[in-house]
Each structure stands twice: as structure tokens, then as C-alpha cells.
Phi, psi and omega in degrees: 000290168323349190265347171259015141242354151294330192233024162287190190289045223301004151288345180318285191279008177298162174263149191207101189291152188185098175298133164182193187223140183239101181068037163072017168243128165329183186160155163221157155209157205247071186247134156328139179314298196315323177258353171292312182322293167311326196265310154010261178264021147270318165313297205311321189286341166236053174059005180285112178303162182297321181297307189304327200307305199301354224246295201309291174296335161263349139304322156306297153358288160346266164311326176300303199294326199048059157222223176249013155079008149301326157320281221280025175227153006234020162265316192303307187285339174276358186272318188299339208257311162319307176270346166304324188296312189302297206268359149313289207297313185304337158281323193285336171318295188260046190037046177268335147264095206323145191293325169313121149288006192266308176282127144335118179313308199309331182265016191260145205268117187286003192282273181311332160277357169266299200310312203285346169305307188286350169279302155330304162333291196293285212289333159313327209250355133276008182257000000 
């Protein structure tokens, strides 16, 4: 089993720095190449260069949380940009994100792919 993650790409786990600005203040973060990718091509399905997609989520973040979203840098939000990359592929694994990179995230009814998670949870965590 260890050998098909073990015998990877080891650029895959390289760390990788990325300057940009959140709410008009500089920043850097620090994500593995596998989640610069993944952010990639979640930016990339609603046209977004990766700094706005990154603009974006934290901003929203922000507005969810209803504050100004400075707490959450920089291990929290590099933690936050990490499980956003998992549960992209992990929704798209049991389809809840269609596999086409050709469809928008933005055009996806998020009510219902948060439903098909918790129905994945919930039936894992009887089984």
C-alpha cells in the first residue's frame, strides 16, 4: 500500500510560497505543489486566476465568519485552502462535482452537494 504514495512525484510535496494580496495587505502562503494544483483547477472551472480564486475564498470565509477574516491567517487559512483541495476531489470522487472541469463550480447548486456530503457522512459513520 505505502509504496503508491511513496514511489509519487516528490514535487507533488514540495512546499511552495505564493505572494498576493488579501483585502489590500500583502501575504504569503505556503501550500504543497498538490494543493497549488487542485486550487488550480478549481479557480481554472470559473475562470479564476488562482490569486482571485484565493481573493475570493477569503473573502467569503471572511463574510461567513463576520469578521475581517485576520484571524485566519496564515496557518488557519492555509489549513482552510488544504481541506478546501480534499473535499474538492472528494466530492468529485462520489460525484457531487461533476468530473467535467468544463462545469463551473459557481454553477453548481451548493444546497445539494452539501446534502450529497452529509448523506456520505452520515451513511459512513453507520457503516
Amino acid at each position: 500500500m505505502c509504496q503508491i504514495f511513496i514511489r509519487a512525484d516528490p514535487e507533488l510535496y514540495v512546499m511552495r510560497s505564493r505572494s498576493l494580496r488579501l483585502r489590500g495587505v500583502a501575504t504569503s502562503i505556503r501550500l504543497e505543489n498538490q494543493f497549488w494544483d487542485v486550487l488550480e483547477e478549481i479557480g481554472a472551472r470559473d475562470g479564476l486566476t488562482l490569486p482571485r480564486l484565493i481573493s475570493k475564498l477569503y473573502d467569503e470565509l471572511a463574510e461567513a465568519g463576520g469578521g475581517d477574516g485576520a484571524h485566519l491567517l496564515p496557518a488557519n487559512f492555509t489549513s482552510f485552502l488544504r481541506v478546501c483541495c480534499g473535499r474538492y476531489m472528494a466530492l468529485q470522487l462520489a460525484g457531487a462535482i461533476p468530473a467535467d472541469t468544463r462545469i463551473a463550480i459557481s454553477s453548481l447548486d451548493a444546497e445539494r452537494v452539501l446534502a450529497a456530503e452529509r448523506r456520505r457522512t452520515a451513511a459512513n459513520q453507520v457503516a
